[in-house]
C-alpha positions in Angstrom: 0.0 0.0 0.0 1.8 3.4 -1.2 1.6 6.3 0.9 -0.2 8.4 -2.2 -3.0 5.5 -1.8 -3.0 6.2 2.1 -3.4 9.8 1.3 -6.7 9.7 -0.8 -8.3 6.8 1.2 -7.6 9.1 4.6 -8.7 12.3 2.7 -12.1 10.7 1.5 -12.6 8.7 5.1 -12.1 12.3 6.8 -14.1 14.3 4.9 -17.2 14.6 6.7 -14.8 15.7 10.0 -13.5 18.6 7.8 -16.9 20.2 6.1 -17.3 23.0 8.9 -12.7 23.5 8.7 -13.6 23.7 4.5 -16.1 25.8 5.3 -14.1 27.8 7.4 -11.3 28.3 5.3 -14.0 29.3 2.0 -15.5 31.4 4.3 -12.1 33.1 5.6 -10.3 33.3 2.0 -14.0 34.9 0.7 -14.1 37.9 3.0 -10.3 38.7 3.2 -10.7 38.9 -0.8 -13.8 40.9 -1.3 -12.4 42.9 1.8 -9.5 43.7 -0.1 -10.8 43.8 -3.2 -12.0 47.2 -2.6 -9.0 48.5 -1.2 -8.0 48.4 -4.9 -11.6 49.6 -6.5 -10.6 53.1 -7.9 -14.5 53.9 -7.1 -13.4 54.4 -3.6 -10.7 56.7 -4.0 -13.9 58.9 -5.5 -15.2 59.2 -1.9 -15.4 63.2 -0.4 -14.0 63.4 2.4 -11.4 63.2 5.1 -11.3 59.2 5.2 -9.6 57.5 1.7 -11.4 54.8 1.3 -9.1 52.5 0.2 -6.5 53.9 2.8 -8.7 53.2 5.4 -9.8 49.2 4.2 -6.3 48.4 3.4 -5.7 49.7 6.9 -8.0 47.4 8.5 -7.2 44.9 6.2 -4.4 44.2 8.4 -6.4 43.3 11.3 -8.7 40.7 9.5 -6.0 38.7 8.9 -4.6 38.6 12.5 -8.6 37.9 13.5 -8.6 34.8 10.2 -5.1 33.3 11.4 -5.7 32.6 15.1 -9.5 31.2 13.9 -8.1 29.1 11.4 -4.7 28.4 13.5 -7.7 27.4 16.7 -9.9 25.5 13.7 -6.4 23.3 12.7 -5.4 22.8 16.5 -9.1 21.4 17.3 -9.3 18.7 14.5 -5.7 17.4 14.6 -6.4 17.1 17.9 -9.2 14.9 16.7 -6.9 13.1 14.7 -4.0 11.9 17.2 -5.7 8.0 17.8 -5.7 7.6 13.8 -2.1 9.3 14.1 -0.9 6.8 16.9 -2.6 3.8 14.3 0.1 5.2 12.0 2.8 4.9 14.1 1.8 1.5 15.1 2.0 0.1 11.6 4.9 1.5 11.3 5.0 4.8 9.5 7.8 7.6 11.1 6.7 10.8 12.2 7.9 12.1 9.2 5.7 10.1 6.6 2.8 11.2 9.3 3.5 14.9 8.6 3.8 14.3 4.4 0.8 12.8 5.0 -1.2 15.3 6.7 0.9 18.0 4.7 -0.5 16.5 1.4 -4.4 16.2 2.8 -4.1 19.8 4.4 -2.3 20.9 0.9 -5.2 19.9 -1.3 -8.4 20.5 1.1 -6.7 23.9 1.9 -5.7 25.2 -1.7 -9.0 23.6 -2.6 -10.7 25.8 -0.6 -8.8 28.8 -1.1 -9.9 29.0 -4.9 -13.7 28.2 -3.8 -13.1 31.1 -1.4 -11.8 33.5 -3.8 -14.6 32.7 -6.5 -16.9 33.2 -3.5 -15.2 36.5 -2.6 -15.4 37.3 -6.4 -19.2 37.0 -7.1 -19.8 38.7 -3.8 -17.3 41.7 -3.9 -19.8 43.5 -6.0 -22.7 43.1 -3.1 -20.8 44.5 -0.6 -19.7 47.6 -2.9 -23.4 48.0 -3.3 -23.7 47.8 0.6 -20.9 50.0 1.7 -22.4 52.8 -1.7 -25.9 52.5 0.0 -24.4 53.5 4.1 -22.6 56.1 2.3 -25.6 57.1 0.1 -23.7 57.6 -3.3 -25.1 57.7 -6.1 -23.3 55.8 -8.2 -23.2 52.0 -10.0 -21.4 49.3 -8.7 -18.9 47.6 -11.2 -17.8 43.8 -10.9 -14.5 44.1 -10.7 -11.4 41.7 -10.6 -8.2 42.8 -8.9 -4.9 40.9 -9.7 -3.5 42.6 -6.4 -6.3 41.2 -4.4 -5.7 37.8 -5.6 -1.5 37.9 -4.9 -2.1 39.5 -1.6 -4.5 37.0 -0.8 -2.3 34.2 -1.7 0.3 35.4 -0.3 -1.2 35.9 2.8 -3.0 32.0 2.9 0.2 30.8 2.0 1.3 32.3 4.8 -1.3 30.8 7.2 -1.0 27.4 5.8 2.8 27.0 6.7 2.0 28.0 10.3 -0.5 25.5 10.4 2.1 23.1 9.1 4.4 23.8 11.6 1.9 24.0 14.3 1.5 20.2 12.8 5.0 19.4 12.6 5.4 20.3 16.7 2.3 18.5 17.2 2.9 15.2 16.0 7.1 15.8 16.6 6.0 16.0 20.6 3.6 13.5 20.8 4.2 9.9 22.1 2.1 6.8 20.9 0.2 6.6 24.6 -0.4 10.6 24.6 -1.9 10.3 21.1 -4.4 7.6 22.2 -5.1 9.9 25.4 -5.2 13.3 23.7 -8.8 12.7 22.4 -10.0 11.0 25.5 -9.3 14.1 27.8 -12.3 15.4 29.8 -12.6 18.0 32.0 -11.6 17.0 36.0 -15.5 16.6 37.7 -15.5 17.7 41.1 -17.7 16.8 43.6 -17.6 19.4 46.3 -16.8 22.9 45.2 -13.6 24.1 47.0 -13.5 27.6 48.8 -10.6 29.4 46.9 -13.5 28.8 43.8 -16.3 30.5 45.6 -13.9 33.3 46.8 -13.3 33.5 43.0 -16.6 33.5 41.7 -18.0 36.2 44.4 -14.9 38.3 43.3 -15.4 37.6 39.6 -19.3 39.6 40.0 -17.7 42.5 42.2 -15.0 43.3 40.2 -17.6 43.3 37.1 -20.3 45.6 38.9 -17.4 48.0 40.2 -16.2 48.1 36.7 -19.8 49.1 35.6 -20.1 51.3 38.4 -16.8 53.4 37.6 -17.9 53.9 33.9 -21.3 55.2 34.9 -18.9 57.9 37.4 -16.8 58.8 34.4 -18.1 62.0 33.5 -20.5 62.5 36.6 -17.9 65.4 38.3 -16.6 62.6 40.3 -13.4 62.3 38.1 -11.8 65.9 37.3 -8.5 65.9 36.3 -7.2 64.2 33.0 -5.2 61.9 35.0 -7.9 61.3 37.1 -9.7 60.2 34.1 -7.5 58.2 32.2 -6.6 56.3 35.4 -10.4 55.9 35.9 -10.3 54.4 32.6 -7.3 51.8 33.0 -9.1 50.9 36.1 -12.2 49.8 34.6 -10.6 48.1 31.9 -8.7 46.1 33.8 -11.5 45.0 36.1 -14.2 44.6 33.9 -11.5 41.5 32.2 -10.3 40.1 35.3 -13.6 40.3 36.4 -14.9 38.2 33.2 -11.9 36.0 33.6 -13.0 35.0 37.3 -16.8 34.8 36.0 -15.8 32.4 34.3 -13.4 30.8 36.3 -15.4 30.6 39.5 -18.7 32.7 39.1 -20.9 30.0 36.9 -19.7 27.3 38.6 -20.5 29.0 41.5 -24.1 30.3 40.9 -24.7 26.9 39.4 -23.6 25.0 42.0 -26.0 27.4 44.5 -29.3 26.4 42.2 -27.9 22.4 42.4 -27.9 23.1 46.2 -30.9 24.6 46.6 -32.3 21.3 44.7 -30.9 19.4 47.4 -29.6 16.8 44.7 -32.6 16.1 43.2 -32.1 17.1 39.1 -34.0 16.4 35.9 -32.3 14.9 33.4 -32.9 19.1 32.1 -30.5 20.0 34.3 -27.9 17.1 34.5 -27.2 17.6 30.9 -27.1 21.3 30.8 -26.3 22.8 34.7 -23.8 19.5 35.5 -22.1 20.2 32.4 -21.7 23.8 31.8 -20.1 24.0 35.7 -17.4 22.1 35.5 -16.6 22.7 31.8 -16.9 26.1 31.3 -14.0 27.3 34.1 -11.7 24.9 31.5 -12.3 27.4 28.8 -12.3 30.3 30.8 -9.8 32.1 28.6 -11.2 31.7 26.1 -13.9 33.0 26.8 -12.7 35.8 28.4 -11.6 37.0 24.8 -14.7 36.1 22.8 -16.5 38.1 25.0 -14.2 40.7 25.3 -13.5 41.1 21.7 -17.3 40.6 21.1 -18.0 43.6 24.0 -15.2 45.7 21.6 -16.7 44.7 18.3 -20.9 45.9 19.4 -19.6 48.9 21.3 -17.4 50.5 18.5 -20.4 49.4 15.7 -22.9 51.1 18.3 -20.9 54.0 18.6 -20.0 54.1 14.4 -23.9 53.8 14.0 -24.7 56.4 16.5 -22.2 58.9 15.1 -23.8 57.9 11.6 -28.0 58.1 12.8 -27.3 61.0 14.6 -25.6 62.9 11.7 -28.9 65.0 10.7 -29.0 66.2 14.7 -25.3 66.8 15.1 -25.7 69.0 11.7 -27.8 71.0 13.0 -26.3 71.6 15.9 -23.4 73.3 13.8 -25.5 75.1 11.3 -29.1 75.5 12.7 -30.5 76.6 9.2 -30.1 75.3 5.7 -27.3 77.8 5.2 -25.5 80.4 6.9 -23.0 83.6 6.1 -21.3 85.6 8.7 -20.7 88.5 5.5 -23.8 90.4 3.9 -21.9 90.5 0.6 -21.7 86.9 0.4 -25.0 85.8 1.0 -26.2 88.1 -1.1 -24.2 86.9 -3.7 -25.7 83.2 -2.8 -29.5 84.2 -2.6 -29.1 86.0 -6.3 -27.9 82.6 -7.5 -31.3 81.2 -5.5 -33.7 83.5 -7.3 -31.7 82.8 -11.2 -33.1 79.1 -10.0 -36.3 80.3 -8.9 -35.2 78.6 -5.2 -37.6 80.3 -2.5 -35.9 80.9 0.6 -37.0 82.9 4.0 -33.7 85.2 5.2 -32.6 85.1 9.3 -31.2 88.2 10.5 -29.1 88.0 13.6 -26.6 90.6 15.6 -24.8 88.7 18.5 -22.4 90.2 20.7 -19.3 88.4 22.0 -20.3 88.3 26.0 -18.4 87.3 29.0 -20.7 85.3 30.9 -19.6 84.4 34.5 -21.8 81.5 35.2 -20.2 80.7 38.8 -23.5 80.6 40.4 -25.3 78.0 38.2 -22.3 75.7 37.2 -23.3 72.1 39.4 -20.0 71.1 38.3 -17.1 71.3 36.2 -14.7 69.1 34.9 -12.7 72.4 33.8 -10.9 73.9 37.4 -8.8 76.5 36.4 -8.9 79.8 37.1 -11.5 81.7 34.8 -13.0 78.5 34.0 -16.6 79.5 35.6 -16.4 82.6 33.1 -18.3 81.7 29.3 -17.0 83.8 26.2 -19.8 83.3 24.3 -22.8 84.8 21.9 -25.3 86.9 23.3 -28.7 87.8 20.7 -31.7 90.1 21.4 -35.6 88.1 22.0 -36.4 90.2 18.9 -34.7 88.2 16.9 -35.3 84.8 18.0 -39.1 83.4 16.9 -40.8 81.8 19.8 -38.8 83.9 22.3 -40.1 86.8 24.4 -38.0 87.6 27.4 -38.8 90.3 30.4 -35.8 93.1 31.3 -33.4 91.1 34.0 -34.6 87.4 32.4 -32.0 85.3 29.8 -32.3 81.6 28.5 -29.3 79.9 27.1 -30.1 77.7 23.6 -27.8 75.2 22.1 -26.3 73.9 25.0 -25.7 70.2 25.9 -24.0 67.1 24.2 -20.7 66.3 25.2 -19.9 69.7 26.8 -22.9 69.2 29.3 -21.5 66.0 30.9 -18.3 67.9 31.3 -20.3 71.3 32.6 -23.3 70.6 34.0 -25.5 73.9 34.6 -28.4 74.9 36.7 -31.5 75.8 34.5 -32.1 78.7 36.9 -30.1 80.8 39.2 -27.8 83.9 38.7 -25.8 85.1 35.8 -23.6 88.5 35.3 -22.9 89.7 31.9 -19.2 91.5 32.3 -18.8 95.1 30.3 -16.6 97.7 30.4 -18.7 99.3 33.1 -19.3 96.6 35.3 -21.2 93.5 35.4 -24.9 93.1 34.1 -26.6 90.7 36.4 -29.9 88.4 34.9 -31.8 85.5 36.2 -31.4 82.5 34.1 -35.3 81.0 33.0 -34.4 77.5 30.9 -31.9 76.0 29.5 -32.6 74.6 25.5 -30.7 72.6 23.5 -32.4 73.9 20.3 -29.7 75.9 18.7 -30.1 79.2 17.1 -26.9 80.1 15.8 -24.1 77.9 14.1 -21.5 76.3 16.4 -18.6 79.1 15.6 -20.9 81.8 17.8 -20.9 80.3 20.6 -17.9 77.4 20.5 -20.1 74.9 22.6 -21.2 77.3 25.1 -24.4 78.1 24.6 -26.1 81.0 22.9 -27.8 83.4 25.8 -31.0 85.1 24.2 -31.8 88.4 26.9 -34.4 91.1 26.3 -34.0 93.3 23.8 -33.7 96.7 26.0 -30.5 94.6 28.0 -29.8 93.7 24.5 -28.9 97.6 23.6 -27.4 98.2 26.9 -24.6 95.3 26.3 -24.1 96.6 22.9 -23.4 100.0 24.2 -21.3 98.5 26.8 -19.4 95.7 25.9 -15.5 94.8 25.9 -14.3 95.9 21.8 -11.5 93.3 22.7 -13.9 90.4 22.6 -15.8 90.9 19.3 -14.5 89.4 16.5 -13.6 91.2 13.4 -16.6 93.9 12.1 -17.4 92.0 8.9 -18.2 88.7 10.4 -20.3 89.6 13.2 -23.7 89.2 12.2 -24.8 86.1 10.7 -27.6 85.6 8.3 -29.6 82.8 8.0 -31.0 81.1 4.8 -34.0 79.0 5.6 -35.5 76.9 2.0 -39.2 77.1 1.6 -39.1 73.9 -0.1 -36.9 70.9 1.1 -36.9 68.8 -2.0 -34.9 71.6 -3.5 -31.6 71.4 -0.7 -29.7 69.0 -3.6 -29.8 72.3 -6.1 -29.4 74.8 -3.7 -25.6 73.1 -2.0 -24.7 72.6 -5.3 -25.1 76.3 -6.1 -23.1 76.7 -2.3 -20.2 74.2 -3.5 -19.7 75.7 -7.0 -19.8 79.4 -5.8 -17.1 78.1 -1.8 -17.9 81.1 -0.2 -15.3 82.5 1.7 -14.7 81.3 5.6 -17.0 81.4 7.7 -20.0 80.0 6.1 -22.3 77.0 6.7 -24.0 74.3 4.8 -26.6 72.0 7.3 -27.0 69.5 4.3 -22.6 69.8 3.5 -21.9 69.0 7.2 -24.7 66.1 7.4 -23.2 65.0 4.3 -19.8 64.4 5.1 -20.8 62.9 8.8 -22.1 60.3 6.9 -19.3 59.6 4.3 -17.0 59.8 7.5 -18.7 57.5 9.5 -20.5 55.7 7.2 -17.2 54.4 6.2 -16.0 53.4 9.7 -19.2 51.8 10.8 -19.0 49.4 7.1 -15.2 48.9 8.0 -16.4 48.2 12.0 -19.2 46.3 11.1 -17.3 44.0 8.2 -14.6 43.0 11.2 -16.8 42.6 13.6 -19.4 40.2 11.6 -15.7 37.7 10.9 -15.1 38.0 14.5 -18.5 37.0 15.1 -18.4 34.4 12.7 -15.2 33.3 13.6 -16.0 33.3 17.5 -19.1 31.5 16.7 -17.3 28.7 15.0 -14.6 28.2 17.6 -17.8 27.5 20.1 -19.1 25.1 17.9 -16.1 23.3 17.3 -15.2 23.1 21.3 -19.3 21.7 20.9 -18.3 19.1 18.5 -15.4 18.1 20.6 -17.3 17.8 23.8 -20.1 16.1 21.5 -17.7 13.4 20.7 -16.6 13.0 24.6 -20.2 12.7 25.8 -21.2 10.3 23.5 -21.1 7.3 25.3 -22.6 9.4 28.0 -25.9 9.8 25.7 -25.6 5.4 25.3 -25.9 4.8 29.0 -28.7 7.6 29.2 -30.2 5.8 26.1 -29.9 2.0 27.3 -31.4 3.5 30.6 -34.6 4.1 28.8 -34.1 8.4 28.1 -35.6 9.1 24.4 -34.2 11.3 21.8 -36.5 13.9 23.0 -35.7 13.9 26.8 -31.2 14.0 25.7 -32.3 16.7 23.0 -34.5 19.3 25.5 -31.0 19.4 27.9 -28.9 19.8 25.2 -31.1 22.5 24.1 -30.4 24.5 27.6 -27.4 23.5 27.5 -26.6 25.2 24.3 -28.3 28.1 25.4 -26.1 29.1 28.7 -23.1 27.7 26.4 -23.8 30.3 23.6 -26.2 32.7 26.0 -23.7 33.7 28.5 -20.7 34.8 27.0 -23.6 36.5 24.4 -24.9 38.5 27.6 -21.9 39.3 29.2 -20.6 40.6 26.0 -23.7 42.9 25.6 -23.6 44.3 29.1 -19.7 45.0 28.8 -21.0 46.4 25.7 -23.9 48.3 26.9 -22.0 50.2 29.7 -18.9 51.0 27.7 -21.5 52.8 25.3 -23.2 54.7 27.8 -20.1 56.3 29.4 -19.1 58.2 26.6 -22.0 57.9 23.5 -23.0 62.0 23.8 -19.0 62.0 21.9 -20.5 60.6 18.9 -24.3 61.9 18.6 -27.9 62.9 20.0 -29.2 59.2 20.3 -27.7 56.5 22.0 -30.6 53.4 22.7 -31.8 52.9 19.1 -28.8 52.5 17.6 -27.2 50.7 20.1 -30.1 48.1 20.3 -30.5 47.8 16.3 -26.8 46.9 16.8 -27.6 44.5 19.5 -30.4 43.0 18.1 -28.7 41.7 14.7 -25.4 40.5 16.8 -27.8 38.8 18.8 -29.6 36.9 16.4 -26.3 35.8 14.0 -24.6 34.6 17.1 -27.5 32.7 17.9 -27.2 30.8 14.5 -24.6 29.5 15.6 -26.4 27.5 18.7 -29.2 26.5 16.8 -26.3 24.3 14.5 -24.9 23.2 17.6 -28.1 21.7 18.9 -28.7 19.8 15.4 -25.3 18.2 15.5 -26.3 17.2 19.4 -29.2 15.6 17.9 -27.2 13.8 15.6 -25.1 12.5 18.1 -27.3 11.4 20.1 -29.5 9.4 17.2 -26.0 8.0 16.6 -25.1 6.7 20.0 -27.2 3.7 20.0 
């Protein structure tokens, strides 16, 4: 019998084991070469804005493969493992460890090349798609081409090539290391059951949940006033990471076995055959992989917070734009928007003009600041905009009243203000004292008035009296002090109307709503696709490690399932505790991940936008249900197994 015969005989005997690792490696090879296809599609380098888009994928590019070469590097290590009783047969009959590794080198070269040029066909015909996708998020107009890139396919088999010759010598050490007895054991090794659960575990599973819930209690102190320096903060920040993982760590180390254990307890022994197959289990196996699953979950709490916060920045884009520019357009010189609404009427655009005169104020806010993450000297003092009732619709204002608008986001968790109490307006002659009525964060004027501050709207008799008064060495120059406003009468007409803005690029300052909403979205539009492609692989790729540690424990428990069988259990009864058993196997690290998730989120989200919960959940939501995939295969191999194991 030649070794080639060996070869093909093994290959086609082994076949069904490798399906989900040829499906893995299609599926890896597939999205590294549609990812980096359009690195190289010149329709990116079209893209407006600050982010190249093909600077930014090729970028990233290099994180998906360090995310595909430990999944396929974990993938290889699981089903050799598999493997090492056929591999000890080998050495039985005779065949040196070297003929062993030609022989798994020749198997591994043809499923894995094999693969490789399904992948990249697969990557081919779906390259397009995901143009289309990433051209819909940015919402260009413009047709997506089939292209094929000869650099995508040499960097892509470069890079495999790569891959494959660490997985060779991973399987060189691997069978060079290995005695005949340790092969024959390898696959035979269960995790240790213990009966009674020592103390140093329950010490570790009680601190496992504090150092957790003092992580999520830090984060929700961030930017409470608590924390005011920036060393403060960034120490603040160290210190939650770092428990929230060692916390997660212990959780699993200690924590499940621990809580489990209580509910076993509390059953004083008695179990269903529910709760042996799902409680029993998960106990004593879980702590095993506990590093393991401290990553996938951490990795998985990194890859939904940074999509949440990528989609927040990108749903939020028509709030934060008008936040900077309040109206369609905006000049701070007469002879420029005048040039701009004579170009409106050539189209026969309507428009309604808003006239405004702010004065550069300096505000001392002492008496209504709660608190301040900003403690130096002067820092209770605003230099800010300051515009007459007159000329604000919906706004009428007694002598001795004011009302600051378009105040909040970020700045408000930083400086938190009273929406009453005391405010002095400094002048030349003296300070100008008013009693704050409301705080709104409905801006009237673009961001440059007011620099995050707040614009304060007073009567318009104080109005003329802080004109008359104030500091000349606070206003900015004469010709852009006012601002006008140009409101469009008809919405459907914005497309014309920027157009006419970008062709004439009036001179600095000036503001375009629809130009700043615009190239939010192209900004992050592009970093939620390049977010949200790396964190669906990692997702994928996590998901398939879990299965494969469920396929190995599958294997284990089989003759488990026989006994249970023989002793009169049907199908059904094995099937409904596999069921919960899949779902705490898949369900925990899944909820873990989405709390880690959820608090990160909240402790800085107003950075990114004006809504945080229906993003975030959208987000959630579709992790959620492709993760759960994942244990829905995992119960139907179960149920193969266990129709198998008598």
């Amino acid at each position: 019998m030649s070794l080639n015969f060996i070869i093909f005989r093994n290959l086609k005997k082994n076949l069904k084991n490798y399906y989900l690792y040829v499906f893995a490696l299609i599926f890896s090879v597939a999205l590294y070469f549609s990812f980096v296809t359009l690195q190289f599609d010149p329709a990116l380098d079209d893209i407006e804005g600050s982010v190249k888009g093909g600077a930014a994928i090729g970028t990233s590019s290099v994180l998906l493969v360090g995310i595909v070469a430990i999944f396929l590097l974990y993938a290889n290590t699981i089903f050799i493992k598999r493997r090492s009783r056929e591999i000890g047969l080998f050495q039985l009959i005779g065949l040196t460890k070297g003929k062993i590794f030609r022989l798994l080198s020749a198997e591994n070269l043809m499923l894995y090349f094999g693969s490789m040029i399904l992948g990249i066909a697969a990557g081919f015909a779906v390259s397009r798609l995901i143009l289309m996708v990433l051209f819909k998020i940015l919402e260009i107009e413009a047709m997506a081409k089939l292209r094929f890139s000869p650099d995508a396919l040499v960097r892509t088999i470069v890079v495999f090539a790569a891959i494959y010759l660490l997985i060779m010598l991973m399987n060189y050490l691997f069978i060079k290391g290995q005695s005949i007895l340790s092969l024959f054991k390898a696959g035979a090794t269960t995790q240790t059951r213990v009966r009674k659960m020592p103390l140093w575990e329950i010490i570790l599973g009680l601190l496992g949940i504090t150092f957790i819930a003092a992580g999520y209690y830090i984060s929700t102190q961030l930017f409470s006033g608590k924390f005011k320096e920036m060393s403060e903060l960034m120490t603040a920040m160290i210190v939650i990471l770092a428990l929230v993982i060692i916390g997660t760590y212990l959780f699993y180390k200690g924590s499940v076995s621990f809580l489990f254990n209580a509910i076993r307890k509390s059953k004083k022994g008695y179990l269903s055959i529910n709760e042996v197959l799902s409680l029993s289990s998960i106990m004593f196996r879980m702590k095993s992989n506990a590093l393991l699953l401290t990553i996938i979950t951490t990795v998985s709490a990194l890859a939904i917070g940074l999509l949440s916060l990528s989609y927040i920045s990108y749903y939020s884009a028509e709030a934060t734009a008008k936040q900077s520019a309040p109206h369609d357009f905006g000049f701070a010189r007469a002879a420029v928007k005048e040039k701009f609404v004579q170009a409106l009427d050539a189209k026969h655009i309507e428009y309604k003009e808003i006239d405004m005169h702010p004065v550069r104020m300096e505000v001392d806010a002492s008496k209504i600041m709660e608190h301040s993450e900003f403690t130096a000297p002067g820092d209770n003092v605003l230099t800010t905009s300051v515009v007459s009732d007159s000329e604000v619709d919906g706004v009428e204002l007694k002598p001795g009243e004011t009302r600051i608008v378009g105040y909040g986001g970020a700045l408000e968790k930083f400086m938190s203000l009273s929406k009453t109490g005391e405010v002095g307006f400094r002048t030349v002659n003296g300070t100008i004292k008013q009693q704050l009525n409301g705080i709104f964060e409905t801006p009237v004027l673009p961001f440059y008035y007011g620099e995050g501050g707040g614009i304060f709207i007073v009567d318009e008799t104080v109005f003329k009296e802080l004109v008359q008064e104030r500091n000349p060495k606070l206003q900015k120059k004469q010709e852009v002090a006012d601002y006008y406003g140009i409101e469009l009468t008809n919405r459907s007409q914005i497309d014309t109307a920027n157009q006419i803005y970008m062709d004439q690029k009036p001179q600095s300052p000036s503001f375009s709503q629809y130009e700043y909403e615009l190239n939010q979205r192209t900004n992050m539009g592009m970093m939620m696709f390049i977010v949200g492609f790396l964190g669906l692989t990692f997702l994928i790729t996590s998901g398939c490690i879990l299965y494969f540690k469920q396929m190995d424990e599958g294997e284990e428990e089989k003759s488990g399932y026989t006994i249970l069988r023989k002793l009169g259990f049907t199908q059904s009864d094995l099937l409904r505790g596999i069921q919960y058993k899949q779902l705490f196997n898949f369900g925990i690290p899944l909820v873990i991940g989405l709390c880690h998730s959820y608090f990160a989120v909240k402790s800085g989200w107003f950075f990114f936008g004006t809504e945080m919960l229906t993003p975030m959940i959208l987000v959630m939501l579709l992790y959620t249900v492709l993760y759960s995939i994942f244990g829905f295969l995992s119960v139907l191999y179960y149920k193969r197994v266990i129709r198998e194991s008598l």
